[in-house]
MIRO-938346 format. One record per residue: residue in one letter; z, y, x of N, C-alpha, C, CB in turn. Coordinates in steps of 0.2 Angstrom, whole numbers. Glycine has a CB too. Example, Ala and Ser with C-alpha at 12.3 -4.5 7.8 and 13.67 -1.06 7.14 Angstrom:
# residues 2
 residuo   n.z   n.y   n.x  ca.z  ca.y  ca.x   c.z   c.y   c.x  cb.z  cb.y  cb.x
       a    39   -28    66    39   -22    62    39   -16    66    45   -22    57
       s    35   -11    64    36    -5    68    39     0    64    29    -3    70
END
This chain:
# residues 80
 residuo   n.z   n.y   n.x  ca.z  ca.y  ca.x   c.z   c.y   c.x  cb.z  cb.y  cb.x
       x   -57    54   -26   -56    47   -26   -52    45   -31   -53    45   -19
       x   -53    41   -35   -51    36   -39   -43    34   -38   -56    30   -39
       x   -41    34   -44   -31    31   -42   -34    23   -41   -23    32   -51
       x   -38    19   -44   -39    14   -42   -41    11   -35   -42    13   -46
       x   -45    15   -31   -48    14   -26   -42    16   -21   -55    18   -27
       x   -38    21   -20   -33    23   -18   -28    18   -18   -31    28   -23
       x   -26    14   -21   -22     9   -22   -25     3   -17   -21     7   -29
       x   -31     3   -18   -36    -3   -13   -36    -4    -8   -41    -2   -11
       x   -36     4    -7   -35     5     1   -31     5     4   -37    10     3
       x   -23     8     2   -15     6     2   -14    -1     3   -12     7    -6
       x   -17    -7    -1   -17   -12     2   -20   -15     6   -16   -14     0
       x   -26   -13     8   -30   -15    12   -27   -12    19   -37   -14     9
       x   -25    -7    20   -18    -4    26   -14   -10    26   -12     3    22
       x   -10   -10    22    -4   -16    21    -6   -23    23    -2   -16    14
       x   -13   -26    22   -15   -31    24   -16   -33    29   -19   -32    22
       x   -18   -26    33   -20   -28    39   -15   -27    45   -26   -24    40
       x    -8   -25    42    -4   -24    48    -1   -30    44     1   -16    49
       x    -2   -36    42     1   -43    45    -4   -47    49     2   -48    39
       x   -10   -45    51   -11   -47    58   -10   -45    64   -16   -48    59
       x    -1   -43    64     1   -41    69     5   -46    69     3   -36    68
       x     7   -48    74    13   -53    77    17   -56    74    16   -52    81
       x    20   -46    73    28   -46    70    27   -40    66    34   -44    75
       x    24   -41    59    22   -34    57    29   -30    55    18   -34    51
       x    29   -23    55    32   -19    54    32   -14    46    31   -17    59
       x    37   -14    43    36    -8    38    30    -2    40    43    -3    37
       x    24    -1    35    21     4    35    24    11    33    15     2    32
       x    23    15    38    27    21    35    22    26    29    29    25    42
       x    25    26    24    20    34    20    18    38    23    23    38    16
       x    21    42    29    17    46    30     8    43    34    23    52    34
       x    10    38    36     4    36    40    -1    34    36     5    31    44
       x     1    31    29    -4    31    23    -6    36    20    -3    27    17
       x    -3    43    21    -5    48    19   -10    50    24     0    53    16
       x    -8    49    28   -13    52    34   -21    49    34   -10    51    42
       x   -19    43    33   -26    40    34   -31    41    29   -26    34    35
       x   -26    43    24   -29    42    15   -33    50    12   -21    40     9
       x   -29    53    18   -28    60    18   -27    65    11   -36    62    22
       x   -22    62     8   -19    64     1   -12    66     4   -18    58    -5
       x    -9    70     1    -1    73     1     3    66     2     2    77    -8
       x     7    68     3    13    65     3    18    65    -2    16    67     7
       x    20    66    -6    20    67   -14    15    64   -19    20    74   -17
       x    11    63   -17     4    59   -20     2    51   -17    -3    64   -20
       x     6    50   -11     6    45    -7    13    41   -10     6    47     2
       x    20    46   -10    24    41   -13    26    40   -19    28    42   -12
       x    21    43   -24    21    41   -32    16    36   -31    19    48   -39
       x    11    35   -27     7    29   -28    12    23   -24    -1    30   -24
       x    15    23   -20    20    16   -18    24    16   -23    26    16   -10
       x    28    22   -26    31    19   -31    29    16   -38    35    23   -31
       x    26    18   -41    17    14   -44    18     7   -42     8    19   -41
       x    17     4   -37    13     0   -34    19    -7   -32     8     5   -27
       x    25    -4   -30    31    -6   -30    32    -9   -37    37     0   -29
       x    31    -5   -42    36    -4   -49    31   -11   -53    35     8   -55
       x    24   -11   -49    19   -16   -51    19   -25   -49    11   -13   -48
       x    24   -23   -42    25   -29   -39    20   -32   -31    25   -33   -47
       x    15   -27   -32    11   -27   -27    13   -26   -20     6   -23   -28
       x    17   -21   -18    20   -19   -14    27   -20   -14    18   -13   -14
       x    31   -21    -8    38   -19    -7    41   -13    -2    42   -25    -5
       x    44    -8    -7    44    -2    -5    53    -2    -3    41     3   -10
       x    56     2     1    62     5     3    65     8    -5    60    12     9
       x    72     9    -5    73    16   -10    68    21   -12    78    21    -7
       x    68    24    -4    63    32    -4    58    34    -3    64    36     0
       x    53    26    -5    46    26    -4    44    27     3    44    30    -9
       x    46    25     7    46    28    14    41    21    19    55    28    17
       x    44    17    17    42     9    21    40     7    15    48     3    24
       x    33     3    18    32    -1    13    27    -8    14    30     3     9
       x    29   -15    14    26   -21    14    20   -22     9    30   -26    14
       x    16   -27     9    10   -28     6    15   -35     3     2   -30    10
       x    17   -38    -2    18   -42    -5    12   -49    -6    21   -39    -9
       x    14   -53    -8    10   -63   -12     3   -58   -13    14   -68   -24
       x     9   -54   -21     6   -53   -28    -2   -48   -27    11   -49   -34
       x     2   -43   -20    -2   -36   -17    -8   -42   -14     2   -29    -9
       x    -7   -47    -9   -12   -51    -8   -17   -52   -10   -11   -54    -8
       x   -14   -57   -18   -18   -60   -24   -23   -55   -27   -14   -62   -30
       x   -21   -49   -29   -24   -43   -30   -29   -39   -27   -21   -40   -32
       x   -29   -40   -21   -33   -37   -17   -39   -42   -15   -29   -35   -11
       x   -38   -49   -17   -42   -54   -15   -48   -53   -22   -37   -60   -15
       x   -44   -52   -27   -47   -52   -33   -52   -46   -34   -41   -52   -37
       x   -49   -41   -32   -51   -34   -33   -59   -34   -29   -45   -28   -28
       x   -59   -38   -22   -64   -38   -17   -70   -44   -19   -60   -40   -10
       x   -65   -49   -27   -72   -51   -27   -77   -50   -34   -72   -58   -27
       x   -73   -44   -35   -77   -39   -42   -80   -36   -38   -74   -34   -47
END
């Protein structure tokens, strides 16, 4: 899988835990699980992704929100 498509999907995770009431920090290891990549390869992609402004991550890449910008981009991405 693609580092692009990877990130897609990262937010497309993150998107969909704000139709939650009260959404909560996504934890890494649960995006690694679903994504079924390492965990070392799950937190160089939040911190990537953080460092891009799409995401808002914790210090330790641990939690992480979907941000505006992650929004805008995923909106964008879905109509290429």
């Amino acid at each position: 899988m693609s580092l692009g498509r990877k990130k897609l999907q990262i937010l497309q995770m993150l998107s969909l835990n704000l139709r939650n009431p009260q959404p909560e920090p996504v934890r890494s290891d649960a995006i690694a699980h679903r994504l079924q990549i390492s965990m070392p390869e799950t937190v160089l992609l939040i911190k990537v992704m953080n460092d891009m402004g799409v995401i808002q991550s914790n210090m330790e890449h641990r939690l992480c929100l979907i941000t505006r910008k992650g929004m805008e981009y995923l909106k964008q991405a879905e109509v290429q």
